[in-house]
C-alpha positions as CSV (number, residue, x, y, z in Angstrom):
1,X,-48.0,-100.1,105.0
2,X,-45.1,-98.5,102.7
3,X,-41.9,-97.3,104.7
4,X,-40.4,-93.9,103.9
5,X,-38.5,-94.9,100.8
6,X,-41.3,-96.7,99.4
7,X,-43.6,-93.7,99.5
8,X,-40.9,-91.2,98.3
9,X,-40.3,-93.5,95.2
10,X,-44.1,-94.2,94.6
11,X,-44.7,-90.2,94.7
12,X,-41.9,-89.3,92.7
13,X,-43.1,-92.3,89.8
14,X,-46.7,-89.8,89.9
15,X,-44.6,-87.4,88.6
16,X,-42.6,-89.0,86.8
17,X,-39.7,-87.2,88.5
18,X,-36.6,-89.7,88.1
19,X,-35.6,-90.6,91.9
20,X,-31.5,-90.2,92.1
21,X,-28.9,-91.8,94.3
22,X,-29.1,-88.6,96.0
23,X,-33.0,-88.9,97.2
24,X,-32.1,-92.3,98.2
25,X,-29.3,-91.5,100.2
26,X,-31.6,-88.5,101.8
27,X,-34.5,-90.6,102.3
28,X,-32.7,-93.3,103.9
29,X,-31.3,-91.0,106.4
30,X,-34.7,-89.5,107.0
31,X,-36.2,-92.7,107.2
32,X,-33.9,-94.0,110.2
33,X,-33.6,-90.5,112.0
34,X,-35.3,-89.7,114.9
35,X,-37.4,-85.8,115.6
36,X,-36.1,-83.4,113.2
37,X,-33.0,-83.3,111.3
38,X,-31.3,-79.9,110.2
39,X,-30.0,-79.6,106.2
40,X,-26.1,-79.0,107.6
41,X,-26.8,-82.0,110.2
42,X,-28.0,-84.1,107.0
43,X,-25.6,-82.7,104.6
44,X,-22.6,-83.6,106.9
45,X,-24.7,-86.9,107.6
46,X,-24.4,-87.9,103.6
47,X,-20.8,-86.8,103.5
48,X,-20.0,-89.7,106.5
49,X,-21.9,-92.1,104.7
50,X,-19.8,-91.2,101.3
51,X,-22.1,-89.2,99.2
52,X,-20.5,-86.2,97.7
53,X,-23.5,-83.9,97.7
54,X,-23.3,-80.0,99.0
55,X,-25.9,-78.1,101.0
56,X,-27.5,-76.1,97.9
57,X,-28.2,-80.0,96.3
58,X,-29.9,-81.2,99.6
59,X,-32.3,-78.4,99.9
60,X,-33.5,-78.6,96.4
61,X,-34.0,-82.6,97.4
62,X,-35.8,-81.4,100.5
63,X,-38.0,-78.9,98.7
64,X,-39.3,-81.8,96.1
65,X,-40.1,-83.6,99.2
66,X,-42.1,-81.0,100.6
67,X,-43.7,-80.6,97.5
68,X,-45.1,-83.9,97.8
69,X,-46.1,-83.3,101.4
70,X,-43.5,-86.0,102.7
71,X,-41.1,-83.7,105.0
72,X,-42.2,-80.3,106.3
73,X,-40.4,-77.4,107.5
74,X,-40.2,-76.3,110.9
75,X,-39.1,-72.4,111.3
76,X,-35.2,-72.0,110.8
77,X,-34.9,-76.0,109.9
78,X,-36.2,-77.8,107.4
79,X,-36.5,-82.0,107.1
80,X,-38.7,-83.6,109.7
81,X,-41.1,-86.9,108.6
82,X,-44.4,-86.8,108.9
């Protein structure tokens, strides 16, 4: 069975979308989180770890990853693996 990461980058190589240091990062972080993660909680999360990214940038990388059906939204949050 494929872990997180592995699925994000196979789906992303379907569409031939490019998959960034920035989707890493994010998917890493979703990978290892535990129950649902908010975009400020994983924003500030990718700031500790050293990425300079801003909140706008994560919820575009969120909404690809919906788009492909691997993160939904729960009502006022968004980012929680299925």
């Amino acid at each position: 069975m494929k872990n997180f990461s592995e699925m994000v980058r196979a789906k992303f190589a379907e569409k031939n979308w490019r998959v960034t240091a920035g989707i890493q990062s994010l998917t890493k972080i979703l990978e290892t989180s535990k129950g649902t993660r908010s975009v400020r909680v994983l924003t500030r999360q990718l700031a500790t770890d050293g990425h300079r990214v801003d909140l706008a940038t994560v919820y575009r990388q969120l909404e690809k990853l919906k788009k492909l059906k691997l993160v939904h939204q729960e009502i006022g949050r968004a980012s929680c693996r299925e």
